[in-house]
N, C-alpha and C positions, 0 to 999 in steps of 0.2 A: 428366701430359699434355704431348706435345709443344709447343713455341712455336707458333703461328703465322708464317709466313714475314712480314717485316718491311716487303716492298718493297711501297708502296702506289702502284707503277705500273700497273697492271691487273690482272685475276683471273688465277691460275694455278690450275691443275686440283691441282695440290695441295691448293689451299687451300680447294674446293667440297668441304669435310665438313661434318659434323653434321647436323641435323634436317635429316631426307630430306622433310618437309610433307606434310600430310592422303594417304591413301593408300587408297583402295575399290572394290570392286567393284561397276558394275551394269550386270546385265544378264550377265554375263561381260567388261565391258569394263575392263580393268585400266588405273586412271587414277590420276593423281597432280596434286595442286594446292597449287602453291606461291603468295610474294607477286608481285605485280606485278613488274616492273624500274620504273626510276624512270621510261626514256623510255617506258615501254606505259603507265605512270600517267598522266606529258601528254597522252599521245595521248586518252587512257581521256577524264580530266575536260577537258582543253583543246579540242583538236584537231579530233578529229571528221571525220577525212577519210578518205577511199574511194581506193584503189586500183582503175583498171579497165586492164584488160589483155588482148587479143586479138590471136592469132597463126593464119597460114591452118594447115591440114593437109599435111604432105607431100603429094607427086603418090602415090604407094603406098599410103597409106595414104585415096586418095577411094572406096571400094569397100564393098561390103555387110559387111565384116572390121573396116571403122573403128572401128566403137564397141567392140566389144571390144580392139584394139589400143589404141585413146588411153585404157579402164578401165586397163590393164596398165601404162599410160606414169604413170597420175595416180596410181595406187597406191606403184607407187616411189619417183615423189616425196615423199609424204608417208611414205613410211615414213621416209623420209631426214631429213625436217625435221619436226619434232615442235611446232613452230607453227602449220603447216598443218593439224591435228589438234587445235587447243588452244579451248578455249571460256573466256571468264572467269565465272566464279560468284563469288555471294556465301559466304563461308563465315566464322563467327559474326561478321557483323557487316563483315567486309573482303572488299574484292575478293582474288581472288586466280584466276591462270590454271591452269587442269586440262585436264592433256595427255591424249589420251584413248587408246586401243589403235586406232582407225582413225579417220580423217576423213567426211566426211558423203558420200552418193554421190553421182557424176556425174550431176548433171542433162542430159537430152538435150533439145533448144532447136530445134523446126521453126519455121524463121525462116517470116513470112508472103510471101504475094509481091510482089515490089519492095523489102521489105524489106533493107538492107544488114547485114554483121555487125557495123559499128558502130552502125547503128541498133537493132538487137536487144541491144547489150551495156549502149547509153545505156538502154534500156526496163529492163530487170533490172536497172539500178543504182539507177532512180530507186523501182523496187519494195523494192529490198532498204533503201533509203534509208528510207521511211515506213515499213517491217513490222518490218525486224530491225536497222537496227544500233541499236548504243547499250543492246542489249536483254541482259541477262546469259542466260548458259544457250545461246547461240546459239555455234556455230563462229564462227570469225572469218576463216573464208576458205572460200570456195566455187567449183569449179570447172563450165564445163558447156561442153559439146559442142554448138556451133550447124551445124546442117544446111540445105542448099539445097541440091536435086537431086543434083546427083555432087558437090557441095562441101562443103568441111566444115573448122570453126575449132575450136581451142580458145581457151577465154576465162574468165578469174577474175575476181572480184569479191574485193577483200582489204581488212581494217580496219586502218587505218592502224596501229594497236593491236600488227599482226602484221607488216605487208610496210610499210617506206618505199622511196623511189626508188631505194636503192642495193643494200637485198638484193634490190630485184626483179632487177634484170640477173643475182644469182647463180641466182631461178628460172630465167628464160628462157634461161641458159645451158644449166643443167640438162635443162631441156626441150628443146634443140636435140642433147643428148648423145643422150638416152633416146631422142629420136625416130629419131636417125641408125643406133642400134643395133636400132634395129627394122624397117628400112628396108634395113638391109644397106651404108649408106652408111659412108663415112670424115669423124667426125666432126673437127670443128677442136681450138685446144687446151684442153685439159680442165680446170677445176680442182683446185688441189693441198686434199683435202680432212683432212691429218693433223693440224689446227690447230682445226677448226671446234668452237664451243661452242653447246650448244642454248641457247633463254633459260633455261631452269630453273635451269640452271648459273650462269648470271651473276646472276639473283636470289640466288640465293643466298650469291653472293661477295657481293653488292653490302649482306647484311644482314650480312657477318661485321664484324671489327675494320678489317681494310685497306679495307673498303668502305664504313664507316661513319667514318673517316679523309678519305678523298676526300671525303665526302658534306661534312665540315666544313670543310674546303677550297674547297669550291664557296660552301657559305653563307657564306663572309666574302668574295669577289668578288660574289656577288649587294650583300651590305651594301654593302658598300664606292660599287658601281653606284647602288642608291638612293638613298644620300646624298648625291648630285652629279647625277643624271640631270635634263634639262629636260624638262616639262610636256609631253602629251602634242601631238602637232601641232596635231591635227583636233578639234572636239570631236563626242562619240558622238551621231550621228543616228537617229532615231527610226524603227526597222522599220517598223511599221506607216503611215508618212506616205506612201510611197513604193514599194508593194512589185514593181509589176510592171515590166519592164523596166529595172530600178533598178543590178540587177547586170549584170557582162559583161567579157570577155574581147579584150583587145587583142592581137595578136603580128605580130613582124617577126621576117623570116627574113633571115640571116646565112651567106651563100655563104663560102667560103675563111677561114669565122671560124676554122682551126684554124692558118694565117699569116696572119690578124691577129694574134689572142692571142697569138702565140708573140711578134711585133714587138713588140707591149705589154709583153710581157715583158723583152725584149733592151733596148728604151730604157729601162726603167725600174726593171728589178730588183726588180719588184713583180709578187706572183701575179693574174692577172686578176680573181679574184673580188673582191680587194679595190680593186682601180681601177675595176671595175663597181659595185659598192657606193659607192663615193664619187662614181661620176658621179649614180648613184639619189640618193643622199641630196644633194648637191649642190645638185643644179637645183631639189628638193622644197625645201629649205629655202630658195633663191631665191625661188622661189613663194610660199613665205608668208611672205618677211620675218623669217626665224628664224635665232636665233646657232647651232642647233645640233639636231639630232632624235634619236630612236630606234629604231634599227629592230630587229627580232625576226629573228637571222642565226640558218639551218638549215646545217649542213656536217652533215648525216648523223653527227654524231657519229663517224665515222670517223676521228679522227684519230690514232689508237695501232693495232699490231695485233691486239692483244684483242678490241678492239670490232668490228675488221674482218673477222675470222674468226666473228662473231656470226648464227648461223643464226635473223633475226627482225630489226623495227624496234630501231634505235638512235638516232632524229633526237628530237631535243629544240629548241628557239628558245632562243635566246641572245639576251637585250636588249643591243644595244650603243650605243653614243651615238655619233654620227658626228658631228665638231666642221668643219662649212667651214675651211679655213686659210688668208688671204689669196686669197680667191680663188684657189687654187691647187689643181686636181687631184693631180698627184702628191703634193704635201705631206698631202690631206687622205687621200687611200691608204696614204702612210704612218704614218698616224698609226690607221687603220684595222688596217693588218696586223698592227701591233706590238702594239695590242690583242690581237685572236684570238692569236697566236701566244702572247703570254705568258701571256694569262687562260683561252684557248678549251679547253686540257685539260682542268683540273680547272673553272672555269666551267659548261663545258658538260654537266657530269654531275650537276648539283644534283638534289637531292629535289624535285618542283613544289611541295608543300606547303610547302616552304622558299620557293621562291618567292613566293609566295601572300600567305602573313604576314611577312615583310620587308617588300615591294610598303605590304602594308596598314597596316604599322607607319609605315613610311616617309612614307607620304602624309598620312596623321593627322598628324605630326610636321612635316613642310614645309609640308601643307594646299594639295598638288599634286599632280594627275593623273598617277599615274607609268605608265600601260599604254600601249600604245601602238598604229597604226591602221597601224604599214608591216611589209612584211615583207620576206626576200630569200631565195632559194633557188638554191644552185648546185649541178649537177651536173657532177663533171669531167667530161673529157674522153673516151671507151671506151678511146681507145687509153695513157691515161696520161701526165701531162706532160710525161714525159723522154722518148718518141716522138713528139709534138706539137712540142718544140720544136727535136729532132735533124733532123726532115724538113721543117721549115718554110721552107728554102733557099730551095726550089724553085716555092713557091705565088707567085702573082704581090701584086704591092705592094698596098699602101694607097691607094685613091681618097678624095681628101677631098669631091668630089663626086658617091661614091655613096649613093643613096637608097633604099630597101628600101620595096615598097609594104606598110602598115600595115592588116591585115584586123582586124575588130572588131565583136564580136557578141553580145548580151545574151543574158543563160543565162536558166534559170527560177528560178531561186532565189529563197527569201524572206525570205535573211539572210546575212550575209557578216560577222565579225567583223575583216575588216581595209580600211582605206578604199583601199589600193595593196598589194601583194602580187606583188616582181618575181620571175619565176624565168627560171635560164638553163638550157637543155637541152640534148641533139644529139640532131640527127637522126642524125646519121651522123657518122664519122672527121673529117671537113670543113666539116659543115654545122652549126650551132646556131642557135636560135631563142631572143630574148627576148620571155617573154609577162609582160604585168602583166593581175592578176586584178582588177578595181577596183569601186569605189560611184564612180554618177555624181555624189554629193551632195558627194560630197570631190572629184574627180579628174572633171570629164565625160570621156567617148570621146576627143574632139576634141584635148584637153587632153595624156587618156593618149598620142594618135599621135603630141604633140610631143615627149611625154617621154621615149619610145621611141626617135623619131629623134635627140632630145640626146641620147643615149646613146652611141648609134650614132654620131655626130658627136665625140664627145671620145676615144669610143674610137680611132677613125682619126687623129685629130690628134694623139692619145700615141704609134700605133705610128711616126708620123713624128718622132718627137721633139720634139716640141710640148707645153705644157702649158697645155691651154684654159680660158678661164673661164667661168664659169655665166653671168654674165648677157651676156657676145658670141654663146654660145652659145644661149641663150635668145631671143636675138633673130631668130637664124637661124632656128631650128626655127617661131617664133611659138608658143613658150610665154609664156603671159601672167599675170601677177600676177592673186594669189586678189582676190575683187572683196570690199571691206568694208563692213560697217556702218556708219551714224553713232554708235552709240553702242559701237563697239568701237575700242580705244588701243592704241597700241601705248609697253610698256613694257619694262627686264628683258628687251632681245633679242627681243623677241617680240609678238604681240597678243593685246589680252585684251580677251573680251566683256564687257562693263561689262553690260551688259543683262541676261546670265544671269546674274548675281549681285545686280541688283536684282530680280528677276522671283520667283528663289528663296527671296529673303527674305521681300519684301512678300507672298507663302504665307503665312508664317507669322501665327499668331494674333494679336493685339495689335500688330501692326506698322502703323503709319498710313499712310508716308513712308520712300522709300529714296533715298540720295545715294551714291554709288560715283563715287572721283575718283581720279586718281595726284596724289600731293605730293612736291611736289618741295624739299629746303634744302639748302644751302650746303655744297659738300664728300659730299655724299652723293646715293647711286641713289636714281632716284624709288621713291617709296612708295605701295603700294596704300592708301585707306581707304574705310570704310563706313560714312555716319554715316544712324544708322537713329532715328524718330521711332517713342515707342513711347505706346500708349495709358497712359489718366491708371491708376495702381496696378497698373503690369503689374511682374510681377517676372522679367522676360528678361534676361538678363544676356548676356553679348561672348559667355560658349563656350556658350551657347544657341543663338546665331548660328553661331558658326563650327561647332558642330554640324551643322548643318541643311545648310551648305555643303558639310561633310564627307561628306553623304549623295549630293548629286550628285556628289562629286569623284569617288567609288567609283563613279558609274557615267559619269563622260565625259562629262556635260551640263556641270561646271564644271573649269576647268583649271588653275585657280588661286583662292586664296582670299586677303582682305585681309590687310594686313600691321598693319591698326591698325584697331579697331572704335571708334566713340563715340554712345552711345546717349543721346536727350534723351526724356523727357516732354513730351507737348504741354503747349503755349501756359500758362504760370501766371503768377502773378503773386506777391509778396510772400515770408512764408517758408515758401509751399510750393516756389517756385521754388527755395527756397535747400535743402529739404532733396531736391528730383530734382535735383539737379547732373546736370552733364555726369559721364560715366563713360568712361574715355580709358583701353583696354589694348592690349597687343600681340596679334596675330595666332594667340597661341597661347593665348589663353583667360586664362591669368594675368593675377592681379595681386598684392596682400599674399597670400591664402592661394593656394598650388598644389592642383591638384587632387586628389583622392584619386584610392588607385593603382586604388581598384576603384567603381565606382558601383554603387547600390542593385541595376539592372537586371541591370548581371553579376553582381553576386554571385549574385542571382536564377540565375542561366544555372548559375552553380558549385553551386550548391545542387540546380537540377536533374540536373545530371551524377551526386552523388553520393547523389542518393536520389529519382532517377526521379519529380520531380515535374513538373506539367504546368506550363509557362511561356508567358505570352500578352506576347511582346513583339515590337514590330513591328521591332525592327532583331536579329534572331538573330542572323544569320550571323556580325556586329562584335562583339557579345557575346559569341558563342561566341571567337568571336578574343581577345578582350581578355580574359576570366577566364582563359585559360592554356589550357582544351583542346585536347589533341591534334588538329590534324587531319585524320586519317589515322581516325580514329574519330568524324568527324562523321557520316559515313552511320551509323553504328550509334544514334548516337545522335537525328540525325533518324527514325529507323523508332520508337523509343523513343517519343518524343513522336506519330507518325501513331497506333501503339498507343491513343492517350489523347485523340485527337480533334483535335490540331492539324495544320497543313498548315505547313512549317517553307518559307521562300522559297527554298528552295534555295542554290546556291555565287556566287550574281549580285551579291552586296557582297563578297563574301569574291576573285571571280579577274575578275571588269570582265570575263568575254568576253560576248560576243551569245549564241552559243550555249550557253551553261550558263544564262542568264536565260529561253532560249526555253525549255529542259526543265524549270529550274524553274517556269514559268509556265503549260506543260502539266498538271503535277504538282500546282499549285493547281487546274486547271480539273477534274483525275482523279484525287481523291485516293483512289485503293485499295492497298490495302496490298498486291494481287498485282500490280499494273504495276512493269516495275526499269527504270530510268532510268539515264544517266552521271551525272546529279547529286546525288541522295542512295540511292540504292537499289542 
């Protein structure tokens, strides 16, 4: 047998041999179903986001002829891209995506009257949102034709699963081709299609030797990042407290941002997205008094041309730590850029599952919240940086006293897994918009419009050649320090709710009395401790405790856990006193004995993996983590168990998002074995 080619720079079409994956007919419909890719796996169990998109009709095309012209237009498209045609199923046991012989048909949409065709495209998204997505067996892109008297849109609905922001522009390219050729017009310039790879193809690289190469490459960046990353900002807010009105959307608009940017550029020799990035994380870590954050960075995984010839989503989040530098914008951009650049290739390509249990390894191990509540998204520019910053001569200067009015407006939603969520856009060649998506529990409105206009503020003051600080900055905008508790400290760079770590304990059974304090000695960082009073003959021990910690930690109620436990026995006297002694350990559970590598309850878990027994234990998910299973085969294995009459909590300790807790929390309220879910089914 031939080598395999050796360069594990990206898939070459060379190298998509071997197992062509499940292959059947039904119906006549000749379909093939291969594995996920790694980024349609985030999208799948992370994500969870929608694509909506709506474009009017040519003028030629408003007529009693339309709908069969835009069938003819949407037919070609998808015959071209074999995503738009793709469904993901179960198949034994794993997801996997099946390309199908045609896509689903054009729906046709009589808007009502007054009705707009955004109003009619927001209405089907929020349908398609409760009925189908997330749902296996269903397309993952759907198009339909909305009508109003002589007018007429086309408009998709796509799962993030299939379309992110950057293969959308090659549809609506697409679509502007196919229309112009129907139309009789001259279309603009075309793309060059001799390069394009469908996803099947890149799955399939991505399961060979070179792809499972990379895949090992990324997971030592991932390590490497959770053995150093600091504590989550925010800590996780409770859905239900809060739910209506709670979410909502901020954006300011950005006139001649394509000479600003370019200015930002020229002074500083740094890509915009990362000096926008460091002004985010900047002012946010101003705000709460923090040495340093993490924010969850999108670049479309475009960074090679592999992936950029990739006909399908390729954006994955990349946790990055953004370190303030003296006060110093540029420095903290630079230390930003150098990051992505070095790590962001192979970084950015991890297996989620890899992320997942690292994250979970990780936090056990430090016994800190490593997920994190921000996120960043940039789109470049349409026209591409090197025309962005050739024609930027000519655009007028930098106003340090321009202000950009701040529109902002609560959506419907009844969950949001990130508490700030900035993304940069364009409207046009010239124009761009920063919106941040936010919780007002974390970030109110008010708050977001200053953080917006900081933005917008440091950015001006860099393309002048200035390098501004967050808090002169802060002062301007009236950004205002997060407002604290009395019983939260600040330690370790940062604040810590002493309250949710005595609140969590004193839960617990036999716990009488809880003391959480920082100690401070000589030559040394302060130190967390928790000295806990326990009932007379309790037998709780320090990783009893730091257990029970470890269970909020997984979900964001706690952000840190003690560095030193000391448990007493109530009030005695004589030599019972003498035989409850104080009991004084470290943070990690130890003392004379370590802990065994496996506890009674995982093995339990390993016992049930290899001979299908029924297991009733309330923390699965870490179980399943800790005996060693795969997983990539915990759906099969939670169905195992639904089989036998348990409801298994789904991925909500195992990946900290909101949304994988709301499906699995569904899935407890529904438990049938025919509903399929993103989180175990």
């Amino acid at each position: 047998m031939a080598p395999e080619p050796t360069s594990a720079a990206g898939p070459r079409r060379a190298e998509l041999t071997g197992a062509r994956g499940d292959e059947s007919r039904r119906g006549g419909d000749h379909s093939t179903a291969v594995p996920l890719t790694r980024a349609q796996r985030f999208q799948w169990f992370v994500e969870k986001g929608l694509v909506e998109a709506v474009r009017p009709l040519p003028e030629p095309l408003r007529d009693s002829t339309a709908e069969g012209s835009v069938r003819r237009v949407v037919r070609s498209l998808v015959e071209r891209h074999e995503i738009l045609r793709t469904s993901v199923e179960q198949v034994d046991g794993e997801l996997r995506q099946r390309v199908h012989g045609a896509g689903p048909a054009l729906a046709v949409v009589d808007l009502a009257p007054e009705e707009g065709a955004a109003q009619a495209l927001s209405r089907l998204a929020g349908e398609y949102r409760r009925k189908r997505q997330g749902l296996v067996g269903d397309f993952l892109v759907r198009f339909y034709l909305l009508r109003s008297g002589d007018r007429g849109w086309l408009a998709m609905l796509a799962d993030n699963v299939a379309v992110d922001a950057n293969y959308h522009t090659v549809i609506d390219g697409e679509l502007t081709e196919l229309f112009a050729a129907r139309t009789g017009q001259v279309p603009g310039a075309t793309r060059q299609r001799g390069t394009d790879m469908q996803p099947v193809e890149l799955a399939r690289w991505e399961a060979g030797r070179n792809g499972q190469a990379e895949r090992t490459d990324a997971l030592r960046y991932l390590r490497g990042h959770f053995a150093t990353a600091p504590a989550r900002l925010h800590a996780a807010q409770h859905v239900g407290e809060r739910p209506a009105g709670r979410y909502y959307r901020c954006t300011l608009g950005l006139d001649h941002a394509d000479g600003l940017l370019a200015r930002v550029m020229s002074s500083t020799d740094l890509v915009p997205s990362a000096v926008i990035l460091a002004a985010f994380a900047q002012l946010l870590c101003w705000r709460s008094e923090s040495d340093a954050c993490v924010v969850n960075v999108s670049l479309d995984n475009r960074h090679s041309p592999e992936l950029r010839s990739v006909l399908g989503a390729t954006a994955q989040r990349t946790p990055v730590t953004c370190v303030p530098r003296d006060g110093s914008l540029i420095a903290t951009a630079a230390g930003i850029q150098e990051t992505l650049s070095q790590g962001y290739p192979a970084y950015g390509r991890y297996e989620p599952f890899d992320l997942f249990q690292e994250r979970v390894r990780a936090q056990h191990r430090r016994g800190v919240c490593l997920t994190t509540d921000l996120a960043f998204n940039f789109v470049p520019p349409p026209q591409g940086w090197g025309a962005l910053f050739s024609a930027a001569g000519g655009g007028p200067g930098p106003s340090p006293d321009m202000r950009t009015e701040v529109r902002c407006a609560t959506t419907d939603e009844t969950s949001y897994v990130y508490g700030a969520s900035l993304t940069v856009r364009w409207s046009d060649s010239g124009s761009a918009e920063l919106s941040v998506h936010g919780d007002t529990e974390v970030l109110p409105p008010t708050q977001c419009a200053a953080l917006l206009r900081g933005i917008e503020a440091m950015l001006r003051s860099t393309a002048m050649g200035l390098d501004p600080a967050p808090d002169e900055v802060a002062g301007e905008v009236a950004l205002g320090r997060r407002e604290r508790l009395p019983h939260e400290t600040r330690a370790g760079g940062r604040w810590i709710d002493l309250g949710a770590i005595r609140d969590r304990l004193l839960g617990m059974s036999d716990v009488r009395a809880v003391d959480v304090e920082t100690v401070s000695r000589p030559a040394e960082t302060a130190r967390l401790m928790a000295r806990v009073v326990v009932a007379e003959g309790s037998e709780l021990t320090e990783f009893d405790l730091r257990e029970a910690l470890l269970e909020a930690v997984d979900v964001g109620e706690v952000l840190v856990t003690p560095d030193w436990y000391e448990i007493v026995g109530e009030a005695r006297t004589g030599a019972d006193r003498v035989e409850d002694a104080t009991r004084r350990r470290g943070g990690d559970g130890h003392a004379t004995e370590r802990r065994p590598v496996r506890t009674s309850a995982e093995e339990a878990v390993r016992r049930a993996l290899e001979k299908s027994q029924q297991v009733r234990d309330p923390d699965l998910d870490l179980c399943y983590v800790r005996a060693g299973g795969r997983l990539e085969r915990y759906p099969a294995f939670a169905d195992r168990l639904v089989e036998r009459g348990y409801v298994p909590p789904g991925f909500a300790l195992l990946s900290g998002m909101t949304t994988l807790r709301s499906v699995a929390r569904n899935l407890v309220e529904t438990p049938s074995p025919a509903r399929n879910s993103r989180a175990l089914r």
